[in-house]
RODO-2510 file (C-alpha; in nm, 4 decimals, decimal comma):
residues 98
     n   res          X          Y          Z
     1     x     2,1825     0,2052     0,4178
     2     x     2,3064     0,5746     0,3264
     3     x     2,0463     0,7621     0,0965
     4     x     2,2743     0,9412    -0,1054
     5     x     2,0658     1,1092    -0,3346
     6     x     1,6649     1,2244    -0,4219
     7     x     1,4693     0,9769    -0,5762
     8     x     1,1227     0,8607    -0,6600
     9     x     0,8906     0,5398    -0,7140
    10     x     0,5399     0,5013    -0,7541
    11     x     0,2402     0,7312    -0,9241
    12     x    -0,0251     0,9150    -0,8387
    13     x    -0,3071     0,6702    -1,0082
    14     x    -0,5426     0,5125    -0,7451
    15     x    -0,4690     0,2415    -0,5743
    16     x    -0,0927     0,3298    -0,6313
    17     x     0,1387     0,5408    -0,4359
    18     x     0,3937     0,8038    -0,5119
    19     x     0,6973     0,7853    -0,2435
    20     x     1,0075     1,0405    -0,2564
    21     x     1,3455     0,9650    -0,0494
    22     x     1,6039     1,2516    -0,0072
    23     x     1,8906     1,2525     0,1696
    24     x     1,8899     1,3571     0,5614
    25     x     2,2056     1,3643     0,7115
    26     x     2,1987     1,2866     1,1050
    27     x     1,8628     1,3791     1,1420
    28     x     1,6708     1,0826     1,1426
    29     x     1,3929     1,0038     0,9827
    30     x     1,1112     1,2376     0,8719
    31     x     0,7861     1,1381     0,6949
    32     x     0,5703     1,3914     0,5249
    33     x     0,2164     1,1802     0,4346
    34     x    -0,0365     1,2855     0,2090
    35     x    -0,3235     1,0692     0,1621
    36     x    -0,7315     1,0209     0,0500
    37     x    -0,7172     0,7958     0,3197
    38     x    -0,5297     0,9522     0,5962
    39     x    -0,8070     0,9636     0,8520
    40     x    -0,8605     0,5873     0,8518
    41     x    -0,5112     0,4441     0,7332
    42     x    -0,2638     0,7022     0,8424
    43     x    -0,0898     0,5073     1,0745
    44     x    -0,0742     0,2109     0,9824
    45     x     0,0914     0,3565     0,6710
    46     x     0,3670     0,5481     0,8796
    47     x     0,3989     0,1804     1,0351
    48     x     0,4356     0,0334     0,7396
    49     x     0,7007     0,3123     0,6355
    50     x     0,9062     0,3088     0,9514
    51     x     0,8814    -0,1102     0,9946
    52     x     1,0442    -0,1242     0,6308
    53     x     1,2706     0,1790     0,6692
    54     x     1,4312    -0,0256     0,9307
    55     x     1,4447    -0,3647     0,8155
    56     x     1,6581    -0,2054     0,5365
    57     x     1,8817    -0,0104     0,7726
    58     x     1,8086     0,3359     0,6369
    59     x     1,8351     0,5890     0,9580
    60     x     1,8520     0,8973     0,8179
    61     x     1,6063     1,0273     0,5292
    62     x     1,2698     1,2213     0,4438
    63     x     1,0172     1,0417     0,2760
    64     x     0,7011     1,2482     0,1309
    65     x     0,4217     0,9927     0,0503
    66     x     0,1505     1,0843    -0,1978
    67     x    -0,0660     0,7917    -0,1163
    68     x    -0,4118     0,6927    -0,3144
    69     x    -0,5380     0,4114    -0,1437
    70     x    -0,2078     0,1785    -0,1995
    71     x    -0,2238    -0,1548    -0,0040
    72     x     0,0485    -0,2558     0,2385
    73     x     0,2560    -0,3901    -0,0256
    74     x     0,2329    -0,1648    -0,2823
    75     x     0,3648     0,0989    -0,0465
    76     x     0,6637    -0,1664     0,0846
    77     x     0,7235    -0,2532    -0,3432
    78     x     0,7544     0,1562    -0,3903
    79     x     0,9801     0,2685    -0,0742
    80     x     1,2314    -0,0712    -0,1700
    81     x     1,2319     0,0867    -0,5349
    82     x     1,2874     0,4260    -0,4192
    83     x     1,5407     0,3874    -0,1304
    84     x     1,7354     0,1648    -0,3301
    85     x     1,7467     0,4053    -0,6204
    86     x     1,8436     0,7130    -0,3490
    87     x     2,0878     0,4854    -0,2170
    88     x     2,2589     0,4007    -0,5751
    89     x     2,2254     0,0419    -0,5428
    90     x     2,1739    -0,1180    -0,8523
    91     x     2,1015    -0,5002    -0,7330
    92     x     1,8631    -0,5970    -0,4618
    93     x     1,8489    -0,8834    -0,2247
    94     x     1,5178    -1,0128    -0,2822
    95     x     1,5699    -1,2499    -0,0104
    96     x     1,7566    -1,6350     0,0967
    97     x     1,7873    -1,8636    -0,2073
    98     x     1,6933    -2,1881    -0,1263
***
């Protein structure tokens, strides 16, 4: 997926997380994380960041995360929102119908 522009998802409210995608053309991907919880949860959150950054084909982008204590999911929910607002894509695949 081609992140075409800057965009944003999220808050700064606890338990929530702010995430920002810009564009990065051809250099990868670069993550700039800021968070109450960095010491304990730092990684796993740049896990969680790169894990979905691939499984929706985005290879070149920076993402700055402004994290305040967001669970796993919230921080999936807000990086889907914003890459697929940087990326101009107005539907999204929420998975197979059945």
């Amino acid at each position: 997926m081609e992140i075409k522009t800057i965009a944003m998802a999220g808050t700064l409210e606890s338990s929530d997380v702010s995430i920002i995608v810009e564009p990065n053309h051809g250099e990868g991907i670069i993550l700039e994380l800021n968070s109450l919880v960095e010491k304990q949860y730092g990684e796993q959150i740049k896990s969680v960041v790169l894990q979905t950054l691939e499984e929706l084909k985005v290879k070149n982008a920076t993402v700055k995360i402004n994290d305040k204590g967001a669970l796993d999911c919230v921080i999936i929910a807000r990086l889907q929102t914003a890459v697929s607002r940087a990326a101009q894509i107005e539907t999204f695949n929420w998975g197979e119908e059945k």
